[in-house]
DSSP file (Angstrom, degrees, kcal/mol; ACC not computed):
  #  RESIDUE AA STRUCTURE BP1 BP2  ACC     N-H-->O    O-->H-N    N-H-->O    O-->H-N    TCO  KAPPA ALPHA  PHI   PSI    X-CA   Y-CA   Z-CA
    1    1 A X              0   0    0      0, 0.0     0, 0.0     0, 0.0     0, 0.0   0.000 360.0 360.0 360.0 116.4   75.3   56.2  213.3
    2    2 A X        -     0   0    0      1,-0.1    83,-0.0     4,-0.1     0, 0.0  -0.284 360.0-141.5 -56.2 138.6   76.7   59.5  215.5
    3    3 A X     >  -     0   0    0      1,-0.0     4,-1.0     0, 0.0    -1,-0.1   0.091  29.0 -83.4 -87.7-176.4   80.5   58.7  215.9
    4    4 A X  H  > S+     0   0    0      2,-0.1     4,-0.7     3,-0.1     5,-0.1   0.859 131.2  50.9 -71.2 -35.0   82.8   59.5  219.3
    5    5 A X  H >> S+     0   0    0      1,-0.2     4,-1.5     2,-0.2     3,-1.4   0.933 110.5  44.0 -89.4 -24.4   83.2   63.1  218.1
    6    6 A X  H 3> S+     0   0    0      2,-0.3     4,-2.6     1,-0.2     5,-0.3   0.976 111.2  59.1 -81.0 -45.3   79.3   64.0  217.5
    7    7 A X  H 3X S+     0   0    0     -4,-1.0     4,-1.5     1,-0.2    -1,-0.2   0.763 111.3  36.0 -48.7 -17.6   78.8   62.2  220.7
    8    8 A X  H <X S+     0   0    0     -3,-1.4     4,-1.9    -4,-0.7    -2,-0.3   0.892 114.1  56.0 -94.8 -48.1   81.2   64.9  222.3
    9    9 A X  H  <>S+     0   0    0     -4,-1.5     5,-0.7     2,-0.2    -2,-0.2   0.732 112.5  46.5-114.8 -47.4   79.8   67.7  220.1
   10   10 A X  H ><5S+     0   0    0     -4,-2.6     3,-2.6    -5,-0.3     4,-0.3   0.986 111.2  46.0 -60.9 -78.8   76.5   66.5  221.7
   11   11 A X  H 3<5S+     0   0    0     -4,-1.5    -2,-0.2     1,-0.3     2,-0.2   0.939 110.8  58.4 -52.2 -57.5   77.7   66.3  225.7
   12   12 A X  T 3<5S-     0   0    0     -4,-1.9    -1,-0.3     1,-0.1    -3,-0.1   0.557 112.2-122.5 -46.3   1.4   79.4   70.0  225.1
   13   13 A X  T < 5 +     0   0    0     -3,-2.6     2,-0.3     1,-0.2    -1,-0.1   0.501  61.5 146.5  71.4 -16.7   75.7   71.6  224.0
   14   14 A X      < -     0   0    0     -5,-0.7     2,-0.7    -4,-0.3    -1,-0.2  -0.608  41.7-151.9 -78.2 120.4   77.0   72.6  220.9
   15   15 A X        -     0   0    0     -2,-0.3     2,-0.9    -3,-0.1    -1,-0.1  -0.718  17.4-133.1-113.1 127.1   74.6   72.5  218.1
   16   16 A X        -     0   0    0     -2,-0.7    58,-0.1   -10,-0.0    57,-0.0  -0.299  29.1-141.1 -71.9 126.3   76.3   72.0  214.8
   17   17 A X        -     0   0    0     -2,-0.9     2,-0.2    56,-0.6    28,-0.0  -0.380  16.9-104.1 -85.3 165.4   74.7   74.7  212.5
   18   18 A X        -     0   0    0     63,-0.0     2,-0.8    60,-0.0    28,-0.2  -0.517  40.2-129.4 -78.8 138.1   73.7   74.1  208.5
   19   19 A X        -     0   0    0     -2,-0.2     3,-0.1    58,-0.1     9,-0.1  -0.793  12.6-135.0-119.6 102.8   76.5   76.1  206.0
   20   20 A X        -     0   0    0     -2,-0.8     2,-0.3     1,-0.1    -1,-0.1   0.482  34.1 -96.5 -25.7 164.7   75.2   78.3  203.3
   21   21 A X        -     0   0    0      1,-0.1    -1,-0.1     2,-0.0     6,-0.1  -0.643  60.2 -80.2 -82.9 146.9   77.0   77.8  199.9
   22   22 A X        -     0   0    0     -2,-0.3    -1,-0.1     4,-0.2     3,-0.0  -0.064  26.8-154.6 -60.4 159.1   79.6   80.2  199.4
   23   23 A X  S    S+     0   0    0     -3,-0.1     2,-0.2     2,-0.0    -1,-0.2   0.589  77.3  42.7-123.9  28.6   79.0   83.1  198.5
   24   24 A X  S    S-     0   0    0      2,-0.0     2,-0.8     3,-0.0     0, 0.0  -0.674 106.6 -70.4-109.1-179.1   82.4   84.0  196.9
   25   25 A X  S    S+     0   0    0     -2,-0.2     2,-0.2    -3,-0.0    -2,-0.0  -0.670  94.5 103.1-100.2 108.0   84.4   81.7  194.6
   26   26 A X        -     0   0    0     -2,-0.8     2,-0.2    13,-0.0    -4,-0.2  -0.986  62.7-135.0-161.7 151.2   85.5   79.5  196.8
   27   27 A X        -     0   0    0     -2,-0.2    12,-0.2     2,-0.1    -6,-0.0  -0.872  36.7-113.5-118.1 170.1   84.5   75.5  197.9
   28   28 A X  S    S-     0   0    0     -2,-0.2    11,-0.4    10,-0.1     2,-0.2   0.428  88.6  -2.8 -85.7  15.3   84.3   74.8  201.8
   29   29 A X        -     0   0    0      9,-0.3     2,-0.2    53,-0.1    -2,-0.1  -0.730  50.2-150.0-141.5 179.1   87.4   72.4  201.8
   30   30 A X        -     0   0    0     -2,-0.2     7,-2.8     9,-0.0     2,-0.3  -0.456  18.2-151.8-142.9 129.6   90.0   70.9  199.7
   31   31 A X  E     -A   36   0A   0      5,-0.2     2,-0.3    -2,-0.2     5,-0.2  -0.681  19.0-179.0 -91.3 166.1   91.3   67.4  201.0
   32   32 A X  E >   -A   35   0A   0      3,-1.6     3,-2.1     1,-0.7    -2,-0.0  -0.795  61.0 -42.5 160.1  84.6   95.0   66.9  199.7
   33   33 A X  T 3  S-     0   0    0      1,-0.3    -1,-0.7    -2,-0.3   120,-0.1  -0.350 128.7 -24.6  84.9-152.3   96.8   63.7  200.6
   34   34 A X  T 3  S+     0   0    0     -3,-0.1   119,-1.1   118,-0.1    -1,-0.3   0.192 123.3  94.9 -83.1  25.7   95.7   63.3  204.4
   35   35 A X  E <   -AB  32 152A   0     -3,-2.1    -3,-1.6   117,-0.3     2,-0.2  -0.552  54.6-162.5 -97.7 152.9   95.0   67.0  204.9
   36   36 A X  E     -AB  31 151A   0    115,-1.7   115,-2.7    -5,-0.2     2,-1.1  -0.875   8.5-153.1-146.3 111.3   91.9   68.9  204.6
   37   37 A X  E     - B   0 150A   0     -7,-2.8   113,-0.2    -2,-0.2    -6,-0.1  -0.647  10.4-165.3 -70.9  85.8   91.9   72.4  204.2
   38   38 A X  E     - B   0 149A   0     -2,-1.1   111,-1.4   111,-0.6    -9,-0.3  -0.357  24.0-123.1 -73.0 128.1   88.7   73.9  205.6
   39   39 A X  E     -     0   0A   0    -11,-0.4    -1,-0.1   -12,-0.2    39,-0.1  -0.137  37.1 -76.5 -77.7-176.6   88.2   77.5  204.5
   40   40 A X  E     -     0   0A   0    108,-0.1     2,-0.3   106,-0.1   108,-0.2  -0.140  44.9-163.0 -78.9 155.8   87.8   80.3  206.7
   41   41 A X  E     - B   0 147A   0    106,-0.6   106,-2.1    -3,-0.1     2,-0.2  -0.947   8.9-147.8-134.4 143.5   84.3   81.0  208.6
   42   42 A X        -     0   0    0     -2,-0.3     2,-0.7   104,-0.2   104,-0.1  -0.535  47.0 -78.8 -96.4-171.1   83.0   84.1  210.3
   43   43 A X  S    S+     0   0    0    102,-0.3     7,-1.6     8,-0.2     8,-0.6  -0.857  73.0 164.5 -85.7 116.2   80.4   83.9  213.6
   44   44 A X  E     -E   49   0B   0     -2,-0.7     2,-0.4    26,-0.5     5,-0.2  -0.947  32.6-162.3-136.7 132.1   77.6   83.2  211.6
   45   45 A X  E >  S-E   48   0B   0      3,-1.6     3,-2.8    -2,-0.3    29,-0.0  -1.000  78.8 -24.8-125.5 133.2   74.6   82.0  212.8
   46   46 A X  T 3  S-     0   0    0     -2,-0.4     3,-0.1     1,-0.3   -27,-0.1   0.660 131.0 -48.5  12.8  39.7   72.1   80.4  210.1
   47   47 A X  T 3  S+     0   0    0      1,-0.3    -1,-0.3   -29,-0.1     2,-0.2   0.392 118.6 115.9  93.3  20.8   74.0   82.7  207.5
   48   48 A X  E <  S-E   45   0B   0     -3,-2.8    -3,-1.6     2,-0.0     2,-0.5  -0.754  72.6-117.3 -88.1 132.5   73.7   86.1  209.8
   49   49 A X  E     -E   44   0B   0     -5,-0.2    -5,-0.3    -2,-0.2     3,-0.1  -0.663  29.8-174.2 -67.3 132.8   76.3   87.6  211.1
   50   50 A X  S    S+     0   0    0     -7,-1.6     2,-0.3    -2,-0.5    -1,-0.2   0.596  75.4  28.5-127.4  -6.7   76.1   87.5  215.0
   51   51 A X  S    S+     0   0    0     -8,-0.6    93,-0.6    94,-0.1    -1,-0.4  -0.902  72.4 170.7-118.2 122.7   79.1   89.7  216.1
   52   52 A X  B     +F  143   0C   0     -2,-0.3    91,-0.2    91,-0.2     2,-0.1  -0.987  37.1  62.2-144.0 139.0   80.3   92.7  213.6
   53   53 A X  S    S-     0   0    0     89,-2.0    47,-0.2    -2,-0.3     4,-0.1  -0.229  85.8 -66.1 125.5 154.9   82.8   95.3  214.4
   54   54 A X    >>> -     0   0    0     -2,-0.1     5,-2.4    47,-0.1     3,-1.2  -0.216  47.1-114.3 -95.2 172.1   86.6   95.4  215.4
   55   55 A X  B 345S+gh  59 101D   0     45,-2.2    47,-2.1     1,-0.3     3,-0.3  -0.480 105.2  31.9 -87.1 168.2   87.8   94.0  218.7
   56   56 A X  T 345S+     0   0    0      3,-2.5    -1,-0.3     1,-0.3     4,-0.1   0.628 123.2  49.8  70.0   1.8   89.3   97.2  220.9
   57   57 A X  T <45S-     0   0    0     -3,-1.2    -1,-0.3     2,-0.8    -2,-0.2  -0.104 132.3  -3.2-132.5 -87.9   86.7   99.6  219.4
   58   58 A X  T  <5S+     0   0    0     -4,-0.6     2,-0.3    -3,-0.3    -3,-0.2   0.865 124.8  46.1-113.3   0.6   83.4   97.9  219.7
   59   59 A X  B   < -g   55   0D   0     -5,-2.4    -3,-2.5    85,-0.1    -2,-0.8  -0.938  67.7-140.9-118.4 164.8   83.8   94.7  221.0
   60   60 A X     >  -     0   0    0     -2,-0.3     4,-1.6    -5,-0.2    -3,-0.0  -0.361  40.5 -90.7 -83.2 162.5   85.9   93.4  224.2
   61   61 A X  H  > S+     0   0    0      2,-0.2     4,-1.2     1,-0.2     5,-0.0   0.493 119.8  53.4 -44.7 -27.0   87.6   90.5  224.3
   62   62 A X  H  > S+     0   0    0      2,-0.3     4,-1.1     3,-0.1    -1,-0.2   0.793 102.7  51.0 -97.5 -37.8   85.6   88.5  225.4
   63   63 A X  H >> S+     0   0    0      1,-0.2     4,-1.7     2,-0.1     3,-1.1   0.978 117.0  54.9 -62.0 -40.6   82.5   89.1  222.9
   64   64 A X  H 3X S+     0   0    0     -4,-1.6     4,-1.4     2,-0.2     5,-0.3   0.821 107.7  49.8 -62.4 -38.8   86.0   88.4  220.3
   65   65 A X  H 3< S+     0   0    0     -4,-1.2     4,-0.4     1,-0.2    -1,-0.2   0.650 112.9  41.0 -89.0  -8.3   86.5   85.3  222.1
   66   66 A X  H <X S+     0   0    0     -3,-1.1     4,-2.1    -4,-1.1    -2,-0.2   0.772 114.5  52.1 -86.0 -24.3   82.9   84.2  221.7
   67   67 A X  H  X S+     0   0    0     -4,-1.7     4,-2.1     2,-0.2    -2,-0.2   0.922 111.7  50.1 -79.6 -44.7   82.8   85.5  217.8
   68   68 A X  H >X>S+     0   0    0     -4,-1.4     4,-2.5    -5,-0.3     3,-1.0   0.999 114.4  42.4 -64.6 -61.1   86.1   83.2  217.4
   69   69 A X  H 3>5S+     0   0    0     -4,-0.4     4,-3.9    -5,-0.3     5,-0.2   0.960 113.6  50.7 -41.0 -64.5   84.3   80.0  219.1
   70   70 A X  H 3<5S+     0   0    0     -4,-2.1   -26,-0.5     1,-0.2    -1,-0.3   0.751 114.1  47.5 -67.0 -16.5   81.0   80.6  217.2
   71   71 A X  H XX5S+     0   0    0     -4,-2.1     4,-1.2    -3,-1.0     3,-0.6   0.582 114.7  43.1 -89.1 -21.5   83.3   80.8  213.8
   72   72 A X  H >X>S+     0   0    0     -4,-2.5     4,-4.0    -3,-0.2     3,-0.8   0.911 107.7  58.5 -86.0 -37.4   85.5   77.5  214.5
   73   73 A X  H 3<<S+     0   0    0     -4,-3.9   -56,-0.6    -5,-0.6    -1,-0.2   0.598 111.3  44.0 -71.0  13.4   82.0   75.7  215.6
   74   74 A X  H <>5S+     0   0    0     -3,-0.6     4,-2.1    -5,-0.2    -1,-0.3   0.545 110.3  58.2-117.9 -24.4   81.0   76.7  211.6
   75   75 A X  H <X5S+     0   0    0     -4,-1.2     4,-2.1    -3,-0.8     3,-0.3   0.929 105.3  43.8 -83.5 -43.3   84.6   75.4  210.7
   76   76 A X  H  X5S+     0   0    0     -4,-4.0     4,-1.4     1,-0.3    -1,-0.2   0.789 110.4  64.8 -95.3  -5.8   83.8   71.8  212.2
   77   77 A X  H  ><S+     0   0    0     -5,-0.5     4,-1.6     2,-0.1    -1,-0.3   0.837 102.4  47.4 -22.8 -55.5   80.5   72.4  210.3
   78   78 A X  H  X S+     0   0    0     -4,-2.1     4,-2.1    -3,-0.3    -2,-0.2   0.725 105.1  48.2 -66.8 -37.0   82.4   72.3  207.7
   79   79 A X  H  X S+     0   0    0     -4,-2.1     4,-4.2     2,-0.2     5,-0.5   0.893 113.7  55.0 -63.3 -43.6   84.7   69.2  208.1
   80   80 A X  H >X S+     0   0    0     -4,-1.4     4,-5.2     3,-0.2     3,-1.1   0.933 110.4  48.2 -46.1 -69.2   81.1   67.2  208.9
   81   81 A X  H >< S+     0   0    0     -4,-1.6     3,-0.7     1,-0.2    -2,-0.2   0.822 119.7  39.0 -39.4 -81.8   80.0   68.6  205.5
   82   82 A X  H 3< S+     0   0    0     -4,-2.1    -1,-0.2     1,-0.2    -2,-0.2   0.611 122.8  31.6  66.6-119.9   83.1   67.4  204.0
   83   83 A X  H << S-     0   0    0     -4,-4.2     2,-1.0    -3,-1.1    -2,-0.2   0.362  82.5-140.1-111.8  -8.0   83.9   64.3  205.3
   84   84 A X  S << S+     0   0    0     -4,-5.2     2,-0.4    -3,-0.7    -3,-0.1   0.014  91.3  48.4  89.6 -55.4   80.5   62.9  206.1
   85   85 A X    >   -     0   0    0     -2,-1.0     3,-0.6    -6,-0.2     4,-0.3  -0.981  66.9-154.1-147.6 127.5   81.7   61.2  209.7
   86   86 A X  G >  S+     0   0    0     -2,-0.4     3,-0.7     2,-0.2    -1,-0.1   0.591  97.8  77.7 -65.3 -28.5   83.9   63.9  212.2
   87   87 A X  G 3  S+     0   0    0      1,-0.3    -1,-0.1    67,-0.0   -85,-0.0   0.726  79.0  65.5 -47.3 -46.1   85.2   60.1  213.2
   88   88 A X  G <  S+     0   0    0     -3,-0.6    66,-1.0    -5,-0.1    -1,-0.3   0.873  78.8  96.7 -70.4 -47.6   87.2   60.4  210.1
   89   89 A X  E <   -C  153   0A   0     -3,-0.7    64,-0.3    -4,-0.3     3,-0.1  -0.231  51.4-172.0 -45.6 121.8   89.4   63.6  211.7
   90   90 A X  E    S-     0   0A   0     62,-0.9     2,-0.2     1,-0.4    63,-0.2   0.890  71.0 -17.4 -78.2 -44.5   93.1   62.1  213.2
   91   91 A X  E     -C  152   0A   0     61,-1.0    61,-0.5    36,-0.1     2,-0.4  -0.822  66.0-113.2-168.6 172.2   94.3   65.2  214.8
   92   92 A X  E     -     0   0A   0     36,-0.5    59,-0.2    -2,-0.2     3,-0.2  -0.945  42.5-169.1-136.1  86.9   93.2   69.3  214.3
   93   93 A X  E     -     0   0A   0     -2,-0.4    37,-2.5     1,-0.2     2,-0.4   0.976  59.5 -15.5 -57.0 -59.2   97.1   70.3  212.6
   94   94 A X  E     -Cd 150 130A   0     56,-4.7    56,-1.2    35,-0.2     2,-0.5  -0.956  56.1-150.6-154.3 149.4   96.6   73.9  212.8
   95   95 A X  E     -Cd 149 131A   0     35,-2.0    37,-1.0    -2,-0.4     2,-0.6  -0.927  14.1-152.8-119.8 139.3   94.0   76.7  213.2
   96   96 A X  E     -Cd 148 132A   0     52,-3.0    52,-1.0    -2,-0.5     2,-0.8  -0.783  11.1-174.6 -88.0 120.0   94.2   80.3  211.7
   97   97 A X  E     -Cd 147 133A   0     35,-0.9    37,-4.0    -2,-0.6     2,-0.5  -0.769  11.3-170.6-139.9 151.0   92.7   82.7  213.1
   98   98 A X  E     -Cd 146 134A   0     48,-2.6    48,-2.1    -2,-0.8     2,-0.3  -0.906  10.3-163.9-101.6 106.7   92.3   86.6  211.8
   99   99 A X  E     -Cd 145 135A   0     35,-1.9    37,-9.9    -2,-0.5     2,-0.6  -0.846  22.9-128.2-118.8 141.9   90.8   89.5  214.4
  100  100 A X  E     - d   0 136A   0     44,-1.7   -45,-2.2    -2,-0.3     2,-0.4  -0.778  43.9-159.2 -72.9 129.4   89.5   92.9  212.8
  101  101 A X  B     -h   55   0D   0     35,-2.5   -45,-0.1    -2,-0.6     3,-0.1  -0.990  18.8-139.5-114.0 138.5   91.4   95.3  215.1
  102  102 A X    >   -     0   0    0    -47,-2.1     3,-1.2    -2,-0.4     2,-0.3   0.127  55.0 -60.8 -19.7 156.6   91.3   98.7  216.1
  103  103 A X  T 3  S+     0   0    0      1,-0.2    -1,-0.2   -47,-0.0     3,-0.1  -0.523 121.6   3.9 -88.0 152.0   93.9  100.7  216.5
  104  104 A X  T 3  S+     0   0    0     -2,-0.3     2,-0.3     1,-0.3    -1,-0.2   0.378  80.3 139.9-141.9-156.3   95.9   99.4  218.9
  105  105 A X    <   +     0   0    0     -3,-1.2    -1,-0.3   -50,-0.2   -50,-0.1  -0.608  11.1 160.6 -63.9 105.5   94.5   96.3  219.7
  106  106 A X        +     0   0    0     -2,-0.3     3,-0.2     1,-0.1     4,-0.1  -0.082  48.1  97.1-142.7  48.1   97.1   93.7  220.2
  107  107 A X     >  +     0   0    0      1,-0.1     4,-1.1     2,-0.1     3,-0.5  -0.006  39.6 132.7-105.7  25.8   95.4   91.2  222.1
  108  108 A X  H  > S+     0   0    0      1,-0.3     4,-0.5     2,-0.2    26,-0.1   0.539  70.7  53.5 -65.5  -6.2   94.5   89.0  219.0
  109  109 A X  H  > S+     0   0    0     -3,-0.2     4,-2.3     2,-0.2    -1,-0.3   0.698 101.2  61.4-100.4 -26.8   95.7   85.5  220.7
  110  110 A X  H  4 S+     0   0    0     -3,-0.5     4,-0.4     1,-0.2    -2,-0.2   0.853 111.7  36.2 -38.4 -46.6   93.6   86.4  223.4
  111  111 A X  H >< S+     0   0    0     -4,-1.1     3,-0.7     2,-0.1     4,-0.2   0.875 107.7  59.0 -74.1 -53.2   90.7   86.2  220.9
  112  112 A X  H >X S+     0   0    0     -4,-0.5     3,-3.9     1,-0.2     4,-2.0   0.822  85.4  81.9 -51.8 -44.2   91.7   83.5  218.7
  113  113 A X  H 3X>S+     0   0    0     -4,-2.3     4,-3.3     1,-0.3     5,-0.6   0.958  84.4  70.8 -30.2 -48.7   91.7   81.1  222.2
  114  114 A X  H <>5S+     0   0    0     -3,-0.7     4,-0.9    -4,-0.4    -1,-0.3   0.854 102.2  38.6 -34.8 -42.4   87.7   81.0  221.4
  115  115 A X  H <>5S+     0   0    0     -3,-3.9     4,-1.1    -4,-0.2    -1,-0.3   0.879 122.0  41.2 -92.8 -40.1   88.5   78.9  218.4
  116  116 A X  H  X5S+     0   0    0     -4,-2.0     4,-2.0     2,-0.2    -2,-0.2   0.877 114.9  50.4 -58.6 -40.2   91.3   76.7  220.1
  117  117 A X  H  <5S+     0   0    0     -4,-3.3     4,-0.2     1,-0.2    -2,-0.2   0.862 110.6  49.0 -48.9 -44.3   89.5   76.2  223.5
  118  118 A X  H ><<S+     0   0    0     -4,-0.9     3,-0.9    -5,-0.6     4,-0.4   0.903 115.5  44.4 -82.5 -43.0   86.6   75.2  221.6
  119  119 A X  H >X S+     0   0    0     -4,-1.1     3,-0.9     1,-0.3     4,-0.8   0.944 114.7  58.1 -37.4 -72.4   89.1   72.3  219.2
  120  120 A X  T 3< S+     0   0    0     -4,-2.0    -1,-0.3     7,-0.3    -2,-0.2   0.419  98.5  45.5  12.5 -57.1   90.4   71.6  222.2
  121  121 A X  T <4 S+     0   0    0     -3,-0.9    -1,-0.2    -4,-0.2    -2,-0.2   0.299 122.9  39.9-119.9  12.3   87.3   70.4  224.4
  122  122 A X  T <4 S+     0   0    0     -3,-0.9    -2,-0.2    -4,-0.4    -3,-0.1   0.293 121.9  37.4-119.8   4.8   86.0   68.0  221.3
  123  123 A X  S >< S-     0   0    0     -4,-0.8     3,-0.9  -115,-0.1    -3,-0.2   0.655  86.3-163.5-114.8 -26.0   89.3   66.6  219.9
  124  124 A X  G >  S-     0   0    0     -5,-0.3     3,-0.8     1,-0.3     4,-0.1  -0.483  70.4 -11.0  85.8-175.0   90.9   66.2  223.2
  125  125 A X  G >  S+     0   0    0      1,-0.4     3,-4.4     2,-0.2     2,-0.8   0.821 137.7  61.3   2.1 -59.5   94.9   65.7  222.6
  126  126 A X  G <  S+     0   0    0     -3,-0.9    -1,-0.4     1,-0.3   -33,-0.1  -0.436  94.1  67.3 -93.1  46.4   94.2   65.4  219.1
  127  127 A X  G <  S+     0   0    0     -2,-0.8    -1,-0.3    -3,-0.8    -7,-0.3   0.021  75.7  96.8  -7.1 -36.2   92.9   68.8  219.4
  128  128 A X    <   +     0   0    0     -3,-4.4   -36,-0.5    -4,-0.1     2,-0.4  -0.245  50.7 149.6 -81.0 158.6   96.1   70.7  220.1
  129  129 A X        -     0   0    0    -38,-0.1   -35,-0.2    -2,-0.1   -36,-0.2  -0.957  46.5 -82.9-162.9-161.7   97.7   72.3  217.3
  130  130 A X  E     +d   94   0A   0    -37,-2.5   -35,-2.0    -2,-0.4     2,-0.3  -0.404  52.5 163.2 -89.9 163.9  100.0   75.2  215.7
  131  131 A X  E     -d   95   0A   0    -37,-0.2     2,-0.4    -2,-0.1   -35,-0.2  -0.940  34.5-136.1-173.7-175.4   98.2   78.5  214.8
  132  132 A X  E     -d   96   0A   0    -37,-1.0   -35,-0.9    -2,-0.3     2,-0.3  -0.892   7.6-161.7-142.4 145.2   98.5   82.0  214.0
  133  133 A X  E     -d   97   0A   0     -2,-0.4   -35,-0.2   -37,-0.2     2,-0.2  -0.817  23.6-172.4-158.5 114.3   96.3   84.6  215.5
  134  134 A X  E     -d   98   0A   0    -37,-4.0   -35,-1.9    -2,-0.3     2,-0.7  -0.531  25.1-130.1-124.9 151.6   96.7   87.7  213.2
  135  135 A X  E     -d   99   0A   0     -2,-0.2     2,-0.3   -37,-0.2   -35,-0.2  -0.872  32.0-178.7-125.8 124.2   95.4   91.4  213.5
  136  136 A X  E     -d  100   0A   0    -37,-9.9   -35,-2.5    -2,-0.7     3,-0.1  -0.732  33.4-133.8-105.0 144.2   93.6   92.4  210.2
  137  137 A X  S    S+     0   0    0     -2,-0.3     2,-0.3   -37,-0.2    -1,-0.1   0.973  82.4   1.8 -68.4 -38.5   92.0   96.0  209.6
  138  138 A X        -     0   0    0    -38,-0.1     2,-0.3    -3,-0.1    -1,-0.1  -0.889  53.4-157.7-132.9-174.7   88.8   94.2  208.1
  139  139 A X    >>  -     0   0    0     -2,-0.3     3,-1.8    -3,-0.1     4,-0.5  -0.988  43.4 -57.6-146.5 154.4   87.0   91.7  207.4
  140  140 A X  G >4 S-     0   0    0     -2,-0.3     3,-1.0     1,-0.2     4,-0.0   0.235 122.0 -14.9 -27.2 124.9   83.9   90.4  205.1
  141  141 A X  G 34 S-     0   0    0      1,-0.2    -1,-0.2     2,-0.1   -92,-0.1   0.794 129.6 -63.1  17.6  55.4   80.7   92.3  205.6
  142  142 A X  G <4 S+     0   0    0     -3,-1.8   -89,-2.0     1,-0.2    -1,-0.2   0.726  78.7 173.3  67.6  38.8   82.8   93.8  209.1
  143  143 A X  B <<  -F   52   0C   0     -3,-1.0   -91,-0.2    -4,-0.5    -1,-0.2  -0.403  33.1-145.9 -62.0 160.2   83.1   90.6  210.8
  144  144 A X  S    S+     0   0    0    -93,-0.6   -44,-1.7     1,-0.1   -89,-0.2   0.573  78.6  28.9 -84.6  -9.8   85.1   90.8  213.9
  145  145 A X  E     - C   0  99A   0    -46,-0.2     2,-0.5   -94,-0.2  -102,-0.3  -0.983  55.0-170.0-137.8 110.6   86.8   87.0  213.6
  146  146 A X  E     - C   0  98A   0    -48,-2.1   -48,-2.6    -2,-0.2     2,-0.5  -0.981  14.2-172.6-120.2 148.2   87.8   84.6  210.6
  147  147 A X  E     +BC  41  97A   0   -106,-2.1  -106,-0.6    -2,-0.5     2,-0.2  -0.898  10.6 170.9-107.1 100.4   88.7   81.2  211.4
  148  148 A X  E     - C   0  96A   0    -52,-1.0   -52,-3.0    -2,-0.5     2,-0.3  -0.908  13.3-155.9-127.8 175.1   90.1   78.6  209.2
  149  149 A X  E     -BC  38  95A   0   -111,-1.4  -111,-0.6    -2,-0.2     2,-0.6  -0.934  14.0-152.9-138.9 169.2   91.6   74.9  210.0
  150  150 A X  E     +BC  37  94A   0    -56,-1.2   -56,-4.7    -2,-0.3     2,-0.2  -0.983  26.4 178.9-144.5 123.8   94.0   72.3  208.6
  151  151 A X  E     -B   36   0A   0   -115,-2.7  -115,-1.7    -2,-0.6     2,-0.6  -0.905  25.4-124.8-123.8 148.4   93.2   69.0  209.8
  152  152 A X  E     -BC  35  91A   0    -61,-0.5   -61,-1.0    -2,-0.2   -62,-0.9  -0.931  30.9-155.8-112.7 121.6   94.8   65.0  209.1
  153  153 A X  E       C   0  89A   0   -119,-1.1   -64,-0.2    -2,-0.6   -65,-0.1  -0.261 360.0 360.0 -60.2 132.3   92.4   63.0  208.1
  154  154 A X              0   0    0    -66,-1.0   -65,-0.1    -2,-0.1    -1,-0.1   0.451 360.0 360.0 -93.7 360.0   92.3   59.0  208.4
């Protein structure tokens, strides 16, 4: 039975995508007490990369704020995977987010929004959180975004 949050995950359009096995040594979580650390996701689309290259060289902002969105919507991929029921999430504690930049490029909260906005319009309140929004020189096979979250769990 689809919960309140797949029922918002539904009304937003957002189709929650399938998440490869890792392909480094790594698992896609670790729950802790009432934390769950979800590891970090690029914009991946059925285990393609769908944005590559650093923000401020070949992408705008705004393709970096779409890369960041399409990597947090693989992150609450991940909690489903998980946790089984999205239902189960209390509150979204804190989001990381990492942007490849050019040199620079210091618009990296700018980018990062993609992944809060997106927290944000399915957790509601219990959505907001702390975060970090970091400027890397790369990332795994030249993504332009990685995303990870720490969420408390019921």
């Amino acid at each position: 039975m689809a919960g309140n949050i797949d029922e918002k995950i539904k009304e937003l359009g957002i189709e929650m995508p399938r998440i490869p096995k890792p392909k480094f040594s790594y698992v896609p979580g670790v729950i802790t007490g009432n934390l769950i650390y979800v590891s970090g996701q690029t914009p991946t689309k059925e285990g393609k990369l769908v944005y590559r290259g650093k923000l401020g060289r070949e992408l705008k902002i705004e393709e970096g704020y779409e890369a960041a969105r399409l990597a947090a919507i693989n992150c609450v991929a991940e909690l489903k995977l998980i946790l089984g029921d999205l239902d189960r999430v209390k509150r979204i504690v804190n989001v990381g987010g990492y942007v490849a930049s050019g040199e620079g490029f210091v618009k990296q909260p700018a980018v990062v929004n993609g992944a809060s906005d997106l927290i944000v319009e399915i957790w509601g309140e219990d959505g907001k959180h702390s975060r970090k929004a970091i400027g890397v020189y790369a990332l795994p096979d030249g993504a332009p975004v990685e995303i990870d979250l720490i969420a408390e769990i019921k």
